[in-house]
NUNU-855478 format. One record per residue: residue in three letters; x, y, z of N, C-alpha, C in turn; chain. Coordinates in steps of 0.1 Angstrom, whole numbers, always signed. Layout:
N
residuo=ALA; nx=X; ny=Y; nz=Z; cax=X; cay=Y; caz=Z; cx=X; cy=Y; cz=Z; cadena=A .
...
% end
This chain:
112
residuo=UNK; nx=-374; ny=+247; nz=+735; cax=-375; cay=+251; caz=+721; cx=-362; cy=+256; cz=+715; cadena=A .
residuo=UNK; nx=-361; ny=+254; nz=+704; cax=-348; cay=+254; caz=+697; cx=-347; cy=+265; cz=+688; cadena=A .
residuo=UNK; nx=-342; ny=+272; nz=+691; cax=-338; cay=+288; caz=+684; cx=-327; cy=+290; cz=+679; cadena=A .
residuo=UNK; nx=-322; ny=+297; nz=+666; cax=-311; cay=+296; caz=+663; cx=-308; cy=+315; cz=+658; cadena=A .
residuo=UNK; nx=-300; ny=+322; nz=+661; cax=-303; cay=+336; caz=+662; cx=-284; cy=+341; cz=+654; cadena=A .
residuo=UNK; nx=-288; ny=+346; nz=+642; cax=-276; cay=+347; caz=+633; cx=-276; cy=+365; cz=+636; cadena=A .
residuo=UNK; nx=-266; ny=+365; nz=+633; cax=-260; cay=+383; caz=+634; cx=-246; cy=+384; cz=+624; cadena=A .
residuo=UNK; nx=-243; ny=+399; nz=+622; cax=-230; cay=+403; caz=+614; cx=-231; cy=+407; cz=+600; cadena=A .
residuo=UNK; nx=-243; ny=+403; nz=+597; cax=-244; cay=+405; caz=+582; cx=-244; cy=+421; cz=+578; cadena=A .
residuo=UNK; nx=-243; ny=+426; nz=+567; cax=-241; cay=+431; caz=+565; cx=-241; cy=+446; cz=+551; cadena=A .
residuo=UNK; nx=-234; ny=+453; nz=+547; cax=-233; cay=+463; caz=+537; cx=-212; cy=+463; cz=+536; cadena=A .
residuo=UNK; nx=-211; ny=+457; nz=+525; cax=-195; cay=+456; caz=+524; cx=-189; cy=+456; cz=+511; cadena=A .
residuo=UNK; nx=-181; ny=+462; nz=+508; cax=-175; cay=+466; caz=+497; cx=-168; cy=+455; cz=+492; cadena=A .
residuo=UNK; nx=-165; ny=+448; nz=+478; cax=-157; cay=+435; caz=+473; cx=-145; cy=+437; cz=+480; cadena=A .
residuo=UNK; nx=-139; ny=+425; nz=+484; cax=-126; cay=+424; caz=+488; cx=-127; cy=+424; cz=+504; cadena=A .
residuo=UNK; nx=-139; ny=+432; nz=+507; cax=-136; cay=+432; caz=+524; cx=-145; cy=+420; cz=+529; cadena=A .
residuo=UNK; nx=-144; ny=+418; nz=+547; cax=-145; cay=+404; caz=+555; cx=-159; cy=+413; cz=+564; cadena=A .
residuo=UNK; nx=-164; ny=+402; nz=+564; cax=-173; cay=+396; caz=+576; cx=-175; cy=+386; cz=+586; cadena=A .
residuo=UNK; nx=-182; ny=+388; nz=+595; cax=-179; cay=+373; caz=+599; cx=-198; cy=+373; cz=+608; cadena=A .
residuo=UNK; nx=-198; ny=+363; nz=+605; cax=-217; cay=+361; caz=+606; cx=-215; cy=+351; cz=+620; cadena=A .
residuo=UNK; nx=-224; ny=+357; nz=+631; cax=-225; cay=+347; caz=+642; cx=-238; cy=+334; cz=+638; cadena=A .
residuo=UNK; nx=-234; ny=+327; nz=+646; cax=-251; cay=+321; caz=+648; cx=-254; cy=+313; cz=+660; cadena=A .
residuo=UNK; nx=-256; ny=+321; nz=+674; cax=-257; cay=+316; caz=+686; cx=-273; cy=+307; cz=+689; cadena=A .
residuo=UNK; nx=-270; ny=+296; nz=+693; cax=-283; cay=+284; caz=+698; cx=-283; cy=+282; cz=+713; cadena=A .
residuo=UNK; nx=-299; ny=+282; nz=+712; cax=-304; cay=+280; caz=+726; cx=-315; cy=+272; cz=+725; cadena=A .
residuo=UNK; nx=-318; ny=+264; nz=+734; cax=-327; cay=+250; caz=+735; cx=-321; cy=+236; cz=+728; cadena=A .
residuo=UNK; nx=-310; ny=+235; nz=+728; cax=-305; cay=+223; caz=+725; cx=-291; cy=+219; cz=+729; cadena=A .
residuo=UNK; nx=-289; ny=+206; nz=+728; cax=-277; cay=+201; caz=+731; cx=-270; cy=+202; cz=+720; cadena=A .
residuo=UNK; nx=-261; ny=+214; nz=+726; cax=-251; cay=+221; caz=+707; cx=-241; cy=+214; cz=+705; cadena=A .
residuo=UNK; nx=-234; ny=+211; nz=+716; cax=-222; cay=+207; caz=+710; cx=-221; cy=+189; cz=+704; cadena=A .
residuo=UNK; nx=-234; ny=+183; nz=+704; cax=-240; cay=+168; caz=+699; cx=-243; cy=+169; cz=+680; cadena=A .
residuo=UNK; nx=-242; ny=+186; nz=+675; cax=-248; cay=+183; caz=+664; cx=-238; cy=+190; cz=+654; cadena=A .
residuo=UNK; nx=-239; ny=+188; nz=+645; cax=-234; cay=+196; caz=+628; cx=-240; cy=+213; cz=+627; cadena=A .
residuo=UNK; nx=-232; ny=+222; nz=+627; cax=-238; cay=+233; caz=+621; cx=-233; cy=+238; cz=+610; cadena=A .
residuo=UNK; nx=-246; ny=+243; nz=+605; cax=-239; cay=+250; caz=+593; cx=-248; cy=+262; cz=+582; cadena=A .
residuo=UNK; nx=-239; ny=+265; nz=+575; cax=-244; cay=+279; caz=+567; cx=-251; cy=+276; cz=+554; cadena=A .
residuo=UNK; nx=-259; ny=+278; nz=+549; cax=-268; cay=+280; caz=+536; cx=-267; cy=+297; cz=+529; cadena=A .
residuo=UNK; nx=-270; ny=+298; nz=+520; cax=-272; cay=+316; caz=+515; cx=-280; cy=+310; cz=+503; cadena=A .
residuo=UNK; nx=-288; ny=+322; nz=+501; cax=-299; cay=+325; caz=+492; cx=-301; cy=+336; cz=+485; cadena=A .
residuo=UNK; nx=-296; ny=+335; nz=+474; cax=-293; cay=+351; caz=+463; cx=-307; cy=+351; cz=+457; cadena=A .
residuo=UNK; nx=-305; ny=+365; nz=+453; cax=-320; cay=+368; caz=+448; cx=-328; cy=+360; cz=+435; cadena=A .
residuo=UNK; nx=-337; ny=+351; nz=+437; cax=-339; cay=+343; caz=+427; cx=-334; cy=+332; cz=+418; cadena=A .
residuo=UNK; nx=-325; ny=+331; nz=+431; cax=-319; cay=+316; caz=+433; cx=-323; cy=+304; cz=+444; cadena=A .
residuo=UNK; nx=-317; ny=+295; nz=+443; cax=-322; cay=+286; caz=+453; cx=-312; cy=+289; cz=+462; cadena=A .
residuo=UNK; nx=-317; ny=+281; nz=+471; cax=-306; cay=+277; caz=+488; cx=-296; cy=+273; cz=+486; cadena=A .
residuo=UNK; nx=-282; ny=+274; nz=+487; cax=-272; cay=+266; caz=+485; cx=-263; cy=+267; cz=+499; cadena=A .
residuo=UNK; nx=-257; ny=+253; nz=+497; cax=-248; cay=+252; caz=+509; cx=-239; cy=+262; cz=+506; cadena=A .
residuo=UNK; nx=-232; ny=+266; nz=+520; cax=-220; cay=+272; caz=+518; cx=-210; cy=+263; cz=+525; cadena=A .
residuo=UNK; nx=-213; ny=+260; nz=+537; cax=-205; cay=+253; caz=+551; cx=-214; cy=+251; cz=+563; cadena=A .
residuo=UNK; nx=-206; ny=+238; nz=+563; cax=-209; cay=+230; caz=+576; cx=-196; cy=+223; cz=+586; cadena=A .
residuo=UNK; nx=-198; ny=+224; nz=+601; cax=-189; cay=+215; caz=+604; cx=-197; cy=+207; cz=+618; cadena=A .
residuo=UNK; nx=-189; ny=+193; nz=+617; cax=-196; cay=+190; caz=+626; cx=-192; cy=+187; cz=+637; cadena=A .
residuo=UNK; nx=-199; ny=+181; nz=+647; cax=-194; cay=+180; caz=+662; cx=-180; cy=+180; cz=+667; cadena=A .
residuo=UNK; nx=-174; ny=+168; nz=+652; cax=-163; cay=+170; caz=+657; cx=-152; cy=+178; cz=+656; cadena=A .
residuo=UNK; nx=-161; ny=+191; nz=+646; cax=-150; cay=+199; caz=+644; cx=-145; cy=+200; cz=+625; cadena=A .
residuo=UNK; nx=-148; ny=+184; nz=+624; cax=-143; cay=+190; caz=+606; cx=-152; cy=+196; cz=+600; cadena=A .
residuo=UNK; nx=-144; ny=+196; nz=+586; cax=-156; cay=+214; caz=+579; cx=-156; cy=+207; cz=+567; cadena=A .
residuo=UNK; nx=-166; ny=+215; nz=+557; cax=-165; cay=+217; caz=+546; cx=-175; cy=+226; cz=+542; cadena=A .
residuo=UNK; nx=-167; ny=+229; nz=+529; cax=-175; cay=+239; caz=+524; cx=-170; cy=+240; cz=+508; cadena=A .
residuo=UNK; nx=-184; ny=+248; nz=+507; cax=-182; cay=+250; caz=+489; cx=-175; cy=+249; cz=+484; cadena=A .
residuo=UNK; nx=-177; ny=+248; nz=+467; cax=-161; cay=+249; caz=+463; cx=-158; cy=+265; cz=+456; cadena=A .
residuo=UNK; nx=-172; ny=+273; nz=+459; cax=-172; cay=+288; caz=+455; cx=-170; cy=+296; cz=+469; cadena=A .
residuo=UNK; nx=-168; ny=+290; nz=+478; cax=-162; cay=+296; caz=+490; cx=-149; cy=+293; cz=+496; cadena=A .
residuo=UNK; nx=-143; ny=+285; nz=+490; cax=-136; cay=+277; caz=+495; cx=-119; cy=+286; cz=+494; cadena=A .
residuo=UNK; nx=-113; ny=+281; nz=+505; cax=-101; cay=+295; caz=+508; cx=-105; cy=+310; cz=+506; cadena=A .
residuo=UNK; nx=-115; ny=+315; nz=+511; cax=-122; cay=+325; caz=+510; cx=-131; cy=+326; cz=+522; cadena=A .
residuo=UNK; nx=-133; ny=+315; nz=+528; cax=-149; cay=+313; caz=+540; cx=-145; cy=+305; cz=+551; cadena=A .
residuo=UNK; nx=-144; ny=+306; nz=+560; cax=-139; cay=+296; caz=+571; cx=-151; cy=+294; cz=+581; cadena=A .
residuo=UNK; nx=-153; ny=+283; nz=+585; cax=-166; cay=+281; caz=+596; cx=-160; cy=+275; cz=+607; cadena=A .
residuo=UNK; nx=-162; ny=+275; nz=+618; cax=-157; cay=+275; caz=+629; cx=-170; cy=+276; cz=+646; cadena=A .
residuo=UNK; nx=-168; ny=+273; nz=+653; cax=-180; cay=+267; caz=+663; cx=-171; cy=+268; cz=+675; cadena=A .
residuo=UNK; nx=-178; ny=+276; nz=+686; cax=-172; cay=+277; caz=+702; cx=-182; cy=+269; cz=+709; cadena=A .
residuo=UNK; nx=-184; ny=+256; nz=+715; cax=-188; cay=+250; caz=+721; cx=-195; cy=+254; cz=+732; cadena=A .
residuo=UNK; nx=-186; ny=+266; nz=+739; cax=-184; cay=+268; caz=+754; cx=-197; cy=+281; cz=+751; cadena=A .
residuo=UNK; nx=-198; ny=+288; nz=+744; cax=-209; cay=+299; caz=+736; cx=-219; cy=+295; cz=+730; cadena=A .
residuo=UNK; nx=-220; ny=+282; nz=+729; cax=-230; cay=+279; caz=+715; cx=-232; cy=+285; cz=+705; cadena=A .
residuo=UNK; nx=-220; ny=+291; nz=+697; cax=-222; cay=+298; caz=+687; cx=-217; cy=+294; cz=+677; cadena=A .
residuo=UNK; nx=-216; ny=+295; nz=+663; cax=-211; cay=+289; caz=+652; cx=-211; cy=+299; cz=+645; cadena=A .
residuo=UNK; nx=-192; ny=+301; nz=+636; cax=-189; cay=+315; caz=+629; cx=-188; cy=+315; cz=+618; cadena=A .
residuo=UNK; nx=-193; ny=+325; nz=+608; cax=-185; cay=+321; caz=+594; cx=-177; cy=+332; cz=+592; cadena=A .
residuo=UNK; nx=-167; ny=+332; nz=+591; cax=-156; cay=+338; caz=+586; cx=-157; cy=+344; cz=+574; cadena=A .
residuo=UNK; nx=-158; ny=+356; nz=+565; cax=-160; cay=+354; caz=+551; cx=-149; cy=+367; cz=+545; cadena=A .
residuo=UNK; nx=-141; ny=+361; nz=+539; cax=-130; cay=+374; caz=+538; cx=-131; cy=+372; cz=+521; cadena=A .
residuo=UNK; nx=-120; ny=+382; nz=+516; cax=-122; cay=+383; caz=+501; cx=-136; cy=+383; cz=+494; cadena=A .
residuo=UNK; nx=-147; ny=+389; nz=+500; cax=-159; cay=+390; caz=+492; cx=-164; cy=+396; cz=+477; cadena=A .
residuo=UNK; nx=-170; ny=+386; nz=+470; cax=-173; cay=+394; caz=+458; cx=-189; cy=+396; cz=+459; cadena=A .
residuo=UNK; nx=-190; ny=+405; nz=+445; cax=-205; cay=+403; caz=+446; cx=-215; cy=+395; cz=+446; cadena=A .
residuo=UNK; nx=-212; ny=+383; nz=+440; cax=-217; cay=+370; caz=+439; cx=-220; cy=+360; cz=+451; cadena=A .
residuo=UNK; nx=-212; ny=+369; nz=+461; cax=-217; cay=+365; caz=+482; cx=-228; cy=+369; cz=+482; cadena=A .
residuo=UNK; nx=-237; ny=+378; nz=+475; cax=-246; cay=+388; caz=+480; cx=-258; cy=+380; cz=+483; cadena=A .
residuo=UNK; nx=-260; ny=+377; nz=+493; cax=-272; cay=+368; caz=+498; cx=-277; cy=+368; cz=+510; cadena=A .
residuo=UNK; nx=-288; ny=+359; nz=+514; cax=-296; cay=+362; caz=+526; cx=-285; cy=+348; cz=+534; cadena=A .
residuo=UNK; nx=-277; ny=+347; nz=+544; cax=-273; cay=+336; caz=+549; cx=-279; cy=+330; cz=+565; cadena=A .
residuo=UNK; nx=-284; ny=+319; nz=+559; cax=-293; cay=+311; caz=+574; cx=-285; cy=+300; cz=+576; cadena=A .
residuo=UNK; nx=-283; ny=+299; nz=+593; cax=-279; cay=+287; caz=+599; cx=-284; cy=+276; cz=+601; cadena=A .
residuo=UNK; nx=-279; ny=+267; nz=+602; cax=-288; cay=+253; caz=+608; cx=-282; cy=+245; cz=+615; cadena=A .
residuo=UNK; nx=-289; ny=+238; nz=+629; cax=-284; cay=+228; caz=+635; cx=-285; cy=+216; cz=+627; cadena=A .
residuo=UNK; nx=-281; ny=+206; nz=+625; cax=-283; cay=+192; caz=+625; cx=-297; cy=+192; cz=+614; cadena=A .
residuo=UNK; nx=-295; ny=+203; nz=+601; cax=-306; cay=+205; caz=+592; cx=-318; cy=+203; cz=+597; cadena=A .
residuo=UNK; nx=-319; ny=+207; nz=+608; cax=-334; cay=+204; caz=+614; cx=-338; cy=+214; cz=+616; cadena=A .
residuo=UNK; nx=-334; ny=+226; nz=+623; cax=-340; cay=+236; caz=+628; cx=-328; cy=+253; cz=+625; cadena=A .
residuo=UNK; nx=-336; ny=+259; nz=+617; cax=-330; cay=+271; caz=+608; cx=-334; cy=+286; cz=+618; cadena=A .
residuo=UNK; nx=-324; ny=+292; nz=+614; cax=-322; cay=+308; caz=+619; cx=-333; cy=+316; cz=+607; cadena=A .
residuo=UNK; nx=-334; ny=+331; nz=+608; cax=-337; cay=+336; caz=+607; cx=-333; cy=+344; cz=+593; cadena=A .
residuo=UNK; nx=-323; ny=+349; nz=+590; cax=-313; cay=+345; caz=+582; cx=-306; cy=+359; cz=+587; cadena=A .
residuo=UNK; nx=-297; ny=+363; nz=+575; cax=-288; cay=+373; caz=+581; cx=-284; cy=+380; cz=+565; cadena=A .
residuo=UNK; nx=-288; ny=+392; nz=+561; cax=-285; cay=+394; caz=+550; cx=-270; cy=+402; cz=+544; cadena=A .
residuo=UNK; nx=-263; ny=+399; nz=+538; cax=-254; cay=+407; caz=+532; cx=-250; cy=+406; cz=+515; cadena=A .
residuo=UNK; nx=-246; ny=+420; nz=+517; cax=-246; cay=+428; caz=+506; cx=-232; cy=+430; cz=+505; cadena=A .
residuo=UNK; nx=-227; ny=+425; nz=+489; cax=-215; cay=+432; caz=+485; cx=-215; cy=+441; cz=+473; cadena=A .
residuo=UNK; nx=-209; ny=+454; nz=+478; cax=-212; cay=+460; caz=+467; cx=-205; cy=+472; cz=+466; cadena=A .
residuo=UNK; nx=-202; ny=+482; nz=+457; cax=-196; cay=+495; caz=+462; cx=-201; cy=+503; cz=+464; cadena=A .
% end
């Protein structure tokens, strides 16, 4: 069974960094795409970042030089980096392998 278990989230003041894990178990990780979604209050889902197997990324264009995603094979884990935060980060953020199978989510807060 395929589980996907996010951590790091947070309570952080604008300007400062996070970095959100999201370790998998039950699957062959390093065969798929992972990546980040976030969900603000009364908004929809939106991508943030994805990279895939082989490593390239992308991401938003409201994240972008701001957010870095990144994936340890050897850990099964997939990172997001998130530095220079505003309040407009302020969301619930869930992972996904290969958009098939989603985390739990991980909430952070920016704020003073």
């Amino acid at each position: 069974q395929v589980q996907l278990v996010e951590s790091g989230g947070g309570l952080v003041q604008p300007g400062g960094s996070l970095r959100l894990s999201c370790a998998a178990s039950g699957t062959t990780f390093n065969a798929y795409t992972m990546g980040w979604y976030r969900q603000a209050p009364g908004k929809q889902r939106e991508l943030v970042a994805h990279i895939t197997s082989r490593g390239d990324t992308h991401c938003a264009d409201s994240v972008k030089g701001r957010f870095t995603i990144s994936r340890d094979n050897a850990k099964n884990t997939a990172y997001l980096q998130m530095n220079s935060l505003k309040p407009e980060d302020t969301a619930v953020y869930y992972c996904h392998i290969n958009w098939e199978y989603w985390g739990q989510g991980t909430l952070v807060t920016v704020s003073e």
